[in-house]
C-alpha positions as CSV (number, residue, x, y, z in Angstrom):
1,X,0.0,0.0,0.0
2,X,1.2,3.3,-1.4
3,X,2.2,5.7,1.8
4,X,-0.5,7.9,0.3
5,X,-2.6,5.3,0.4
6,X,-2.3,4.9,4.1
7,X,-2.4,8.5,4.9
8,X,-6.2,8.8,3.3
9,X,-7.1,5.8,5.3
10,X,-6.2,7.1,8.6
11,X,-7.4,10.8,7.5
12,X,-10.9,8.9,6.4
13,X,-11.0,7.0,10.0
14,X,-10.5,10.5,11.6
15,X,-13.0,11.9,9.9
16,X,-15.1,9.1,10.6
17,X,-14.5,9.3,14.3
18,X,-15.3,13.5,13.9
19,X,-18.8,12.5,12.1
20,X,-19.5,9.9,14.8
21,X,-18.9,12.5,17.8
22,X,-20.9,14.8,16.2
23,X,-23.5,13.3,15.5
24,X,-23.2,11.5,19.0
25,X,-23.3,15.2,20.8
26,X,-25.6,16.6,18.3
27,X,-28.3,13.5,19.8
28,X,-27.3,14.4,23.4
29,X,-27.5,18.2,23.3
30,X,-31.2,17.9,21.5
31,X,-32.0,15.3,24.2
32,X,-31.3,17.8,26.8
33,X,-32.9,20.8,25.1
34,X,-36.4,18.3,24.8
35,X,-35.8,17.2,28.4
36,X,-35.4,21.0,29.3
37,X,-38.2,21.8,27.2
38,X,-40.6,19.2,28.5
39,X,-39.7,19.7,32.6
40,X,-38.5,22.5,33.4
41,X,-40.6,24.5,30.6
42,X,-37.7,26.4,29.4
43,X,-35.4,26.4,26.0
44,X,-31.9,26.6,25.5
45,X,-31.7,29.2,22.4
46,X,-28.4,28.5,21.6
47,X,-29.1,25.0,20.9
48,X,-29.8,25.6,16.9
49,X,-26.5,27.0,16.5
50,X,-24.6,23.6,18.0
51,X,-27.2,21.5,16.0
52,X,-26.2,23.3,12.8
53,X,-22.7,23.3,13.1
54,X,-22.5,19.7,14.5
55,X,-24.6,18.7,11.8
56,X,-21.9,20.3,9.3
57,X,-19.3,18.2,10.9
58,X,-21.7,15.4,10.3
59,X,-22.4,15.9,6.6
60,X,-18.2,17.0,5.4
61,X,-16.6,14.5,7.0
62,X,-19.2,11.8,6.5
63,X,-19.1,12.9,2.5
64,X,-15.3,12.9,2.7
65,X,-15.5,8.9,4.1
66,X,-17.9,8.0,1.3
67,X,-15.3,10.1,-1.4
68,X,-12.9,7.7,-0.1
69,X,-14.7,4.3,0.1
70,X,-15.7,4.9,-3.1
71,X,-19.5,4.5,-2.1
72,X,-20.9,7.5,-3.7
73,X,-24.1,7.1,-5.6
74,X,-23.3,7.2,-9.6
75,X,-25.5,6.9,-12.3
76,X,-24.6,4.6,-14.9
77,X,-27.3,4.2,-17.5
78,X,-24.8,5.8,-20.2
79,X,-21.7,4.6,-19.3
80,X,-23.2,1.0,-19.2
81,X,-23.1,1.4,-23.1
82,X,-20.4,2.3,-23.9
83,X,-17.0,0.3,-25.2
84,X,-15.1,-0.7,-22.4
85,X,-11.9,1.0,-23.2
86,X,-13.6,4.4,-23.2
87,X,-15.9,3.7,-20.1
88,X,-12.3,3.3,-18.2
89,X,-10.8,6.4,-19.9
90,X,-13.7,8.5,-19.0
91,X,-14.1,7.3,-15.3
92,X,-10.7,8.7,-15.0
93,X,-11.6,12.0,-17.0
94,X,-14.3,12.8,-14.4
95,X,-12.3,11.8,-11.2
96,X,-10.1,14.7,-12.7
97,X,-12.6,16.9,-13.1
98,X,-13.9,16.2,-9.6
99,X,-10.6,16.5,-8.1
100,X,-10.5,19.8,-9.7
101,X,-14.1,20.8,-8.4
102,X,-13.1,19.7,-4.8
103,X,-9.6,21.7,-5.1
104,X,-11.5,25.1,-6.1
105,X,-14.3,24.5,-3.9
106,X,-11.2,24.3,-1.5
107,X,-9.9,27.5,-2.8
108,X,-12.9,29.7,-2.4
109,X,-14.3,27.8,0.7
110,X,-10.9,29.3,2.4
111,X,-11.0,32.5,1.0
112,X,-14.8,32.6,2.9
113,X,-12.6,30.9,6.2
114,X,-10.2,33.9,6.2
115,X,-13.4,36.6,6.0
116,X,-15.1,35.0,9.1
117,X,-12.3,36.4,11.0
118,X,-14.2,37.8,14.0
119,X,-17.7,36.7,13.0
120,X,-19.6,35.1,15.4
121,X,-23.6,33.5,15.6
122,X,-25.9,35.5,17.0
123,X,-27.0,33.4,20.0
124,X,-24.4,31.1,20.8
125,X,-21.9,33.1,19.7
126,X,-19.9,30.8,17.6
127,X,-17.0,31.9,15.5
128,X,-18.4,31.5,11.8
129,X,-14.7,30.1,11.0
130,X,-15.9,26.9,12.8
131,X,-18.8,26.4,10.1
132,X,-16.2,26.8,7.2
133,X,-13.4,24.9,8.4
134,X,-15.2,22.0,7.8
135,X,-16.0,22.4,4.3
136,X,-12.4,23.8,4.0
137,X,-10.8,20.4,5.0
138,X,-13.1,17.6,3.1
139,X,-12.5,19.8,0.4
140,X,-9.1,19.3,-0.2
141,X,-8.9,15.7,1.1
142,X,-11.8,14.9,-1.4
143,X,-9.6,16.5,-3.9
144,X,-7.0,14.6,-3.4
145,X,-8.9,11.1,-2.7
146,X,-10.1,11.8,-6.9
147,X,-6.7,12.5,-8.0
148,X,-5.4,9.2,-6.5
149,X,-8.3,7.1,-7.7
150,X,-7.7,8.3,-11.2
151,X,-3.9,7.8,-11.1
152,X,-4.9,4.2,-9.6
153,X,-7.2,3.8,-12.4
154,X,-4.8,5.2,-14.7
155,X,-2.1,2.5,-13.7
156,X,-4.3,-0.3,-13.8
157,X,-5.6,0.7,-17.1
158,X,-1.9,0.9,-18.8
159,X,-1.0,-2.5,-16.6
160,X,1.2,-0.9,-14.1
């Protein structure tokens, strides 16, 4: 196994173990609010702002994972009928253009990290930067998951 092979495993178990936290306090904190809400008669207002950004760490991560286990939904009613030879040549056309997607979406999603600087939520008063951050880092590792899988395919294609 390639060494950057090993370094997107062990980035995709960390991310795994992010989404599964956050998702874990995400289920506690909402428990408590509905708890709160139910005996005592009071809400927590800052509770939407955790939710949300928990949830973001849910969903980037969680994508990122997917990205990597190569378990993202594709539609192959066209590419089903086509010669074999430019099926394979074409997968690996669009995991570069995906790997460029991700590495712009990178780009600008960074360029909105720096701007948060000193932005906070309203209630909970959350640096914004923590939203971003997120998006920021799946970004660039699902860029870099495509441009491996399409160098892998590109090797096992020419038999190397």
């Amino acid at each position: 196994m390639s060494k950057l092979k090993t370094l997107l495993e062990k980035l995709s178990k960390l991310q795994l173990g992010i989404a599964f936290a956050a998702l874990a306090a995400v289920i506690i904190i909402n428990f408590l609010e509905i708890c709160m809400r139910y005996f005592a008669g009071q809400s927590m207002v800052w509770i939407q702002d955790y939710s949300l950004l928990l949830m973001v760490w849910i969903i980037f991560p969680g994508a990122g994972v997917i990205a990597y286990q190569k378990r993202d939904v594709t539609i192959t009613i066209l590419t089903d009928h086509l010669p074999e030879t430019f099926g394979k040549y074409l997968e690996i056309a669009v995991c570069i253009v995906v790997s460029i997607f991700f590495a712009l979406l990178g780009r600008y999603s960074t360029t909105l990290f720096l701007k948060q600087g000193g932005q906070t939520t309203v209630t909970a008063m959350i640096p914004l930067r923590f939203y971003s951050l997120s998006l920021v880092v799946t970004s660039f590792y699902m860029a870099v998951v495509y441009l491996h899988n399409a160098v892998d395919l590109f090797l096992k294609r020419k038999g190397g």
